[in-house]
N, C-alpha and C positions, 0 to 999 in steps of 0.2 A: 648378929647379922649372918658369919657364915653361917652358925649350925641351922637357921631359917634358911639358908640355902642349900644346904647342902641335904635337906629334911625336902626340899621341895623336888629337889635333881632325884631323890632315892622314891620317891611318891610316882613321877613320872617314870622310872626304868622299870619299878612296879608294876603297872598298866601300857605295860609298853604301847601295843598298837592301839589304845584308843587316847583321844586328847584328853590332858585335864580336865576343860572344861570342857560341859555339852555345848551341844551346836540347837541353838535358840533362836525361833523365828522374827524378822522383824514387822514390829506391830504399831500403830499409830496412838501417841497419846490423848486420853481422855477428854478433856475441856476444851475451849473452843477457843481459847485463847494459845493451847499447848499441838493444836489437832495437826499443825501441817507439819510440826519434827515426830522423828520413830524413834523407837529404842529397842532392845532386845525384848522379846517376851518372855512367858513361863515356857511355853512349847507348842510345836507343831500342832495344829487338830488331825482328825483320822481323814477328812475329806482330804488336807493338803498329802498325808500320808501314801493315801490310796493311788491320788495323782502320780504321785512319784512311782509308785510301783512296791511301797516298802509297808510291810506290818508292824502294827504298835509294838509288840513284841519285839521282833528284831533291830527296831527302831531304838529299843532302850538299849539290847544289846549290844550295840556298836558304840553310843555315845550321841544321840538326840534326843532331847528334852520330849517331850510327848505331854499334850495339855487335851485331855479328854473333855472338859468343859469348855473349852473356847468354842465358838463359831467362826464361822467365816462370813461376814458381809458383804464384801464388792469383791468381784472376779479379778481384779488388778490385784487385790494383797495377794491371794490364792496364785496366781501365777509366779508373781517376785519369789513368794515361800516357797513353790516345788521350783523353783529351777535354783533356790540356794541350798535345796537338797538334793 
C-alpha cells in the first residue's frame, strides 16, 4: 500500500503542472433507457475546441483528452463542453 503511494506522489511531482488525469468531456449515455445520466467521455471534438479558443495540439499538450471522431449533436452539450474547458 505505501510503495502504491508513494509510486503515485513520485508520478505526480513528475508531471508537475499538468494533472494526472486528462480533463474529459461530459457526454450522454447511449440507450434510451441510460440517455438522461452523463459520464466522462474519450475527449473533446475540434468544434468544442475551436469554441474555446484552444488547438488540438496544444490541447493534448496541457492535459485534455481530444477525440477527433466524436461529433457534436445538440448545441447544449457543445456549450456545457466549452465552458468546462
Amino acid at each position: 500500500k505505501k510503495s502504491r503511494r508513494l509510486a503515485r506522489a513520485k508520478k505526480a511531482a513528475a508531471i508537475a503542472p499538468a494533472p494526472l488525469q486528462k480533463l474529459r468531456p461530459i457526454v450522454h449515455c447511449q440507450t434510451q433507457k441510460y440517455s438522461a445520466k452523463t459520464r466522462l467521455g474519450k475527449g473533446f471534438t475540434l468544434e468544442e475546441l475551436k469554441a474555446a479558443g484552444l488547438s488540438a495540439k496544444y490541447a493534448r499538450s496541457v492535459g485534455i483528452a481530444v477525440d477527433f471522431r466524436r461529433t457534436n449533436k445538440s448545441n447544449e452539450s457543445l456549450e456545457l463542453n466549452v465552458a468546462r474547458l
